[in-house]
C-alpha positions, 0 to 999 in steps of 0.5 A: 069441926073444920074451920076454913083456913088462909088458903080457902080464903085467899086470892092465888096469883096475886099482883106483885111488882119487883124491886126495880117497880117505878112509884107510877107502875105500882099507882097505876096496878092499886088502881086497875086491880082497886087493891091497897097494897101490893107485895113486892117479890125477887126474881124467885117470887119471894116475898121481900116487903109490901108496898100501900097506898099509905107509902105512896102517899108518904113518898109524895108528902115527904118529896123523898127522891123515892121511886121504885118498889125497893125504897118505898117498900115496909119491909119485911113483910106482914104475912100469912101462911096457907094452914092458918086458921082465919081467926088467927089472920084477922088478929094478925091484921088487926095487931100489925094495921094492915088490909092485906097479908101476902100469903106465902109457902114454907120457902117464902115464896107468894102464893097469894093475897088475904084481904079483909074482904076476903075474911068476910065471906066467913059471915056470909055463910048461909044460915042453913050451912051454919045450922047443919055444922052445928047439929051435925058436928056440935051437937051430934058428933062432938058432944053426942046429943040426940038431935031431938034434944035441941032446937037449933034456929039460925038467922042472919048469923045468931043462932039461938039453942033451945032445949034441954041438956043433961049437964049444966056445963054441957051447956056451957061447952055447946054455947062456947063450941057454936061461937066458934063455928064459922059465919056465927055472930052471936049465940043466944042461949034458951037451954036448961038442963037436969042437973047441975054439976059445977060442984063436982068439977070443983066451981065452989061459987054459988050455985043459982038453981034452975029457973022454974019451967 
């Protein structure tokens, strides 16, 4: 399975103001591009800090002689970089609160801009795509089902496993392998299996036996 990544996702050739970017050019670029924020570059293109709507807004409150880019930038910056997977993205903008990550190479320099729009083109996968990825590489290639073992249906996102496996923790493993595959927003499980092994890998809780068929 290959999840898609930063670049993948990203907008290249991002919007970016320099240091000496007066507060009225940077208003007037969040609006024409309809941006939250933009990422604020030296004359190398690396990327120095990021100037938002929230520090506009905190300029024009305070009424702090602030005006151009390098004394209302938050720096350093929050940024991402292009081999990161998606999910590690969106943690990263959830833990530090922001809209966008500039997304920058090994020296630094901007290569372009991750939104969390940008991140929800992972949920608008078609469900055919997700379907074939989990029976071709899931199911087929990594855990060596036959494709007959198990019927995969995909709606909107959920994808619902029915069937029988050979191993209670194969089910398991296939439930936890199918919610990581991108576009997937919940996994319903209908599998049963043969045997149950918990016991052999060491589970000492107790084991409920299957429910009859």
């Amino acid at each position: 399975m290959r999840h898609r990544s930063v670049a993948d996702l990203m907008t290249p050739g991002a919007v970016a103001v320099q240091l000496g970017t007066a507060f009225g050019e940077i208003a007037r670029l969040l609006d024409e591009y309809d941006i939250s924020a933009v990422p604020v570059v030296d004359e190398a293109g690396r990327t120095l800090g990021v100037v938002s709507e929230a520090d506009l807004l905190r300029r024009h409150i305070d009424r702090t002689p602030s005006n151009t880019a390098a004394s209302l930038m938050t720096s350093p910056a929050v940024v991402a970089r292009p081999q990161w997977s998606a999910i590690r993205a969106a943690r990263v903008m959830g833990e530090k609160g922001v809209k966008r990550l500039p997304v920058v190479d090994e020296e630094g320099l901007l290569i372009g801009v991750l939104s969390r729009g940008d991140l929800v083109q992972l949920f608008l996968r078609r469900d055919r795509a997700i379907q074939e990825e989990i029976l071709e590489d899931v199911l087929t290639r990594t855990l060596n089902v036959p494709p007959s073992a198990v019927t995969v249906e995909v709606s909107d996102g959920t994808v619902t496993l029915s069937g029988t496996l050979a191993r209670r923790s194969l089910v398991v493993v296939a439930v936890r392998l199918c919610e990581s595959v991108d576009g997937v927003v919940e996994v319903v499980n209908r599998l049963t299996y043969e045997t149950d092994d918990r016991a052999t890998l060491g589970n000492h809780e107790p084991v409920e036996p299957p429910e009859p068929v």
